[in-house]
ZAMARGU-4260 file (C-alpha; in steps of 0.2 Angstrom, whole numbers, plus 5000, padded with zeros to 4 digits):
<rodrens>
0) 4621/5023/4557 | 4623/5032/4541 | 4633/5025/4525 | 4643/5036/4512 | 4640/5035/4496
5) 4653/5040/4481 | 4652/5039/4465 | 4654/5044/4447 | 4649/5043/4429 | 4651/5024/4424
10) 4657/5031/4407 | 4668/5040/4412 | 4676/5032/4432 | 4685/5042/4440 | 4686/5037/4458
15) 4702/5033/4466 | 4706/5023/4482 | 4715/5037/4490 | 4698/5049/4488 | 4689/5037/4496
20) 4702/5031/4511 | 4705/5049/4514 | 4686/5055/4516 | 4685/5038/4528 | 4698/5044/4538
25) 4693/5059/4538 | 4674/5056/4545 | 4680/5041/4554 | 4670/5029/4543 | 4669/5010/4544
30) 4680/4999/4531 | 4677/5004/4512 | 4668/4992/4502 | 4670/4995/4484 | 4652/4992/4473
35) 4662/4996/4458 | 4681/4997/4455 | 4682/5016/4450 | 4666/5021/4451 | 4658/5016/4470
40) 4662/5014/4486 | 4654/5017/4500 | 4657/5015/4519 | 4649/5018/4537 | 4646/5032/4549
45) 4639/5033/4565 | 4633/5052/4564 | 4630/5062/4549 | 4645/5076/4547 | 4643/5092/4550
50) 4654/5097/4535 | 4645/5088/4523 | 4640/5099/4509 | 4658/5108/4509 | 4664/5094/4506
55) 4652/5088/4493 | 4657/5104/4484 | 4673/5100/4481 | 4671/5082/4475 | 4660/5089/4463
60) 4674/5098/4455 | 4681/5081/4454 | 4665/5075/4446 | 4662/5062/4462 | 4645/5061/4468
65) 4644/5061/4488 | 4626/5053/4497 | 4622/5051/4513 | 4611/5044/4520 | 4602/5033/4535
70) 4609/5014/4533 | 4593/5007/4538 | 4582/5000/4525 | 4590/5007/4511 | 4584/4994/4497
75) 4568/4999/4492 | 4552/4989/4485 | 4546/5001/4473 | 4554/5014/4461 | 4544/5028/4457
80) 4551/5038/4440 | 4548/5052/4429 | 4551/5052/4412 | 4556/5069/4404 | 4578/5072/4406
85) 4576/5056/4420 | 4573/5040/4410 | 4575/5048/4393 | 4587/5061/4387 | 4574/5076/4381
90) 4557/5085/4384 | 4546/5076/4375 | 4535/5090/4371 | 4552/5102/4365 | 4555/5090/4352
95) 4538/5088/4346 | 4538/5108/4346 | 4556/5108/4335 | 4546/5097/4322 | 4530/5113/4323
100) 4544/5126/4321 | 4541/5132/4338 | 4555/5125/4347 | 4563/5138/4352 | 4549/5147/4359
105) 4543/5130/4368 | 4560/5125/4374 | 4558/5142/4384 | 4544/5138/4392 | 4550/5123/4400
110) 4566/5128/4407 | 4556/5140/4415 | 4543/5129/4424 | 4554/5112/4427 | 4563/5128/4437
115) 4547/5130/4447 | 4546/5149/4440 | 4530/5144/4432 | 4515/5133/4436 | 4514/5116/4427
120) 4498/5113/4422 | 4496/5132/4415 | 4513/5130/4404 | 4510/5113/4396 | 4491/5120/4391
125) 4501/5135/4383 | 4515/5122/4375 | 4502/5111/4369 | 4491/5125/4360 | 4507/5126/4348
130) 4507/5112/4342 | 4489/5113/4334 | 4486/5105/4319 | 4500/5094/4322 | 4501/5078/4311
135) 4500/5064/4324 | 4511/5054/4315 | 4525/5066/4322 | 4522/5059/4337 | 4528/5042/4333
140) 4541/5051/4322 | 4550/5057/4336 | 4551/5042/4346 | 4559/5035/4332 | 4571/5048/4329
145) 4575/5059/4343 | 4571/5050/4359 | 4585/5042/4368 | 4587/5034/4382 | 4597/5039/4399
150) 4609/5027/4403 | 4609/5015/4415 | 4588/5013/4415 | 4587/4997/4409 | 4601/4990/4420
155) 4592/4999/4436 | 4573/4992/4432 | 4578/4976/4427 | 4589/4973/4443 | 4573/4983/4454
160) 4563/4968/4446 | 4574/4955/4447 | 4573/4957/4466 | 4555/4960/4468 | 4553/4978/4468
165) 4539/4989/4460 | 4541/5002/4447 | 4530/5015/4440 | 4533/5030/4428 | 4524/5044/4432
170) 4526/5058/4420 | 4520/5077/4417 | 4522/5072/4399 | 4512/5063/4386 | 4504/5044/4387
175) 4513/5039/4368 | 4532/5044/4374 | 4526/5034/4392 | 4521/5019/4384 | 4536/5018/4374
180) 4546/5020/4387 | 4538/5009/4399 | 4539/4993/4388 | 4556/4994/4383 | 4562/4996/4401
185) 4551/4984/4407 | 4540/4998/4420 | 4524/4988/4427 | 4513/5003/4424 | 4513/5021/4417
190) 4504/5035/4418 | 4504/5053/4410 | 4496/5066/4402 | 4484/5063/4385 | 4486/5073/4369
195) 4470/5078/4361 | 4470/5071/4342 | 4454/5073/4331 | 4455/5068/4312 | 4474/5064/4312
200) 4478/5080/4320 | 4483/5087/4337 | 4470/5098/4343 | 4481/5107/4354 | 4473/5104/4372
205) 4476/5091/4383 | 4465/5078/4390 | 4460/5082/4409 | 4462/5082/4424 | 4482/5086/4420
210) 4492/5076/4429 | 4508/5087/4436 | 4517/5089/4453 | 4499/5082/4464 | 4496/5068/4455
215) 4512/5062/4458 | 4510/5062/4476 | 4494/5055/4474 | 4502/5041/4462 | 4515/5037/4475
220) 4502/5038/4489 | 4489/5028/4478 | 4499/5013/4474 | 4509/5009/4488 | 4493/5011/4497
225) 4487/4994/4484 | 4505/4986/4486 | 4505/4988/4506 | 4521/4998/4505 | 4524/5013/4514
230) 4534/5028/4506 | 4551/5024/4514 | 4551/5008/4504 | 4550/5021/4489 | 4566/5028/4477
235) 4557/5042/4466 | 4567/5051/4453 | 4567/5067/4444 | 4574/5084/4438 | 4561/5094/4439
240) 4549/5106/4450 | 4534/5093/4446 | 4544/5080/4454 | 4548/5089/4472 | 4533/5083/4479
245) 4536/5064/4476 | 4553/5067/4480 | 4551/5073/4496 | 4537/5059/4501 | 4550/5048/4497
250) 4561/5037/4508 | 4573/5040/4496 | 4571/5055/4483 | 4585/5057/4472 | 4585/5071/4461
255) 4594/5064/4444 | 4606/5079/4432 | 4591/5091/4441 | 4589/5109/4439 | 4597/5120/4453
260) 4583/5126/4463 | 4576/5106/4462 | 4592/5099/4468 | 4593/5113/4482 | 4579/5104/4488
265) 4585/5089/4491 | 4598/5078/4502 | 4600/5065/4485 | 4607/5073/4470 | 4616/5064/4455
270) 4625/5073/4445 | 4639/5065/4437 | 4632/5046/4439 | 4620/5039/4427 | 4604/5028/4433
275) 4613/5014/4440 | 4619/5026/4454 | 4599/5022/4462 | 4607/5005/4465 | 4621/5009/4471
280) 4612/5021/4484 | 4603/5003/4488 | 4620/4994/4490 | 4620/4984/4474 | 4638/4981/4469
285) 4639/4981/4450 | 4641/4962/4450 | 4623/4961/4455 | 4616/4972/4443 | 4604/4963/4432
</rodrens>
């Protein structure tokens, strides 16, 4: 058995009962149960349809998300997140780049290797070597100032947590931005890369070994290895090139607002929905959300 997932942007709901009932009818689905009025429903399937994607190209002109996915063991125990454009809004490294003057330049080079056009671990130590000389107070500047958070984050831990489930944030970015992040949503552990500082000043290395697309396999392998999970009781999320490999190991790998060649890769993809479309995945109807 398989369920159909659709939904939209909680901001903005746009999901009607006739979209729904006529996709149903359509695939010959099971009743529709409606998660959120206007912006989930979902129903069963007893085969996955062969006309899937065509048909998830045009609801994304609607700006309707379509997943589908096996019905078995669809809520997880553990969720498994990146941080960079997936729990916040921004590249942490770009906006402390915008502060050297270098953003431009910077911004460039992320694009490129969130795309997979270039390897990680050689494009952050050449985005990190800009920002020499750095006063480490920026760091904290930018939390303040320019970090925000992606909707629906706080909602999608706390309601994870409220019903046992394990999360991690596992990031290609920089321990000050994952801690910050991690204990205002409430993550049970984070792990990311270290920036270099000597005397008050960014040294413009990074501490080794760099954690990138491996050690976020390793990371899934490693603690569900110390929960006694396997990785079908995972749900990873991310954008990026980094994050494929997690995504894939996943029982469920959703690839959140990601770049097209990531998104390529993968059966999950969020668009239009915010963060709380990983519970909806799970079958949480709104009025369980924490």
């Amino acid at each position: 058995m398989f369920i159909a997932t659709l939904l939209t942007n909680p901001a903005k709901p746009c999901l009607d009962r006739a979209t729904v009932e006529n996709l149903r009818n359509a695939w010959g689905g099971g009743e529709a149960q409606w998660l959120a009025t206007g912006e989930a429903a979902e129903f069963s399937l007893s085969e996955k349809p062969d006309n899937l994607w065509s048909v998830w190209e045009d609801l994304q002109a609607l700006k309707i998300d379509l997943i589908v996915q096996p019905a078995e063991n669809r809520r997880k125990k553990m969720l498994l997140a990146d941080m960079d454009s997936t729990m916040i809004q921004q590249e942490c490294i770009d906006e402390l780049a915008d502060v050297a003057g270098v953003g431009d330049h910077v911004k460039a080079i992320t694009a490129r290797a969130m795309n997979g056009e270039l390897d990680f671990e050689g494009a952050l130590i050449e985005r990190v070597g800009l920002l020499k000389d750095l006063d480490e107070s920026v760091i904290q500047t930018v939390i303040d100032t320019r970090i925000t958070f992606m909707p629906g984050g706080q909602t999608l831990l706390a309601t994870m947590k409220a019903n046992g489930g394990y999360t991690a944030l596992v990031s290609g970015g920089f321990t000050a931005f994952t801690a910050y992040v991690a204990a205002s949503h409430g993550f049970d552990e984070n792990r990311a890369n270290t920036l270099l500082i000597e005397g008050g000043k960014l040294t413009g290395d990074v501490g080794r070994p760099i954690l990138g697309r491996e050690a976020k396999v390793e990371a899934l392998n490693e603690i569900t290895a110390r929960l006694a999970l396997t990785a079908e009781e995972v749900i990873a999320v991310g954008d990026g090139a980094n994050d494929l490999g997690m995504l894939g190991l996943a029982g469920a790998g959703v690839a959140l607002h990601a770049k097209p060649s990531v998104a390529a890769e993968c059966d999950i993809r969020i668009n239009h929905g915010d963060l709380t479309a990983l519970l909806y995945l799970q079958g949480y109807a709104k009025s369980e959300f924490a």
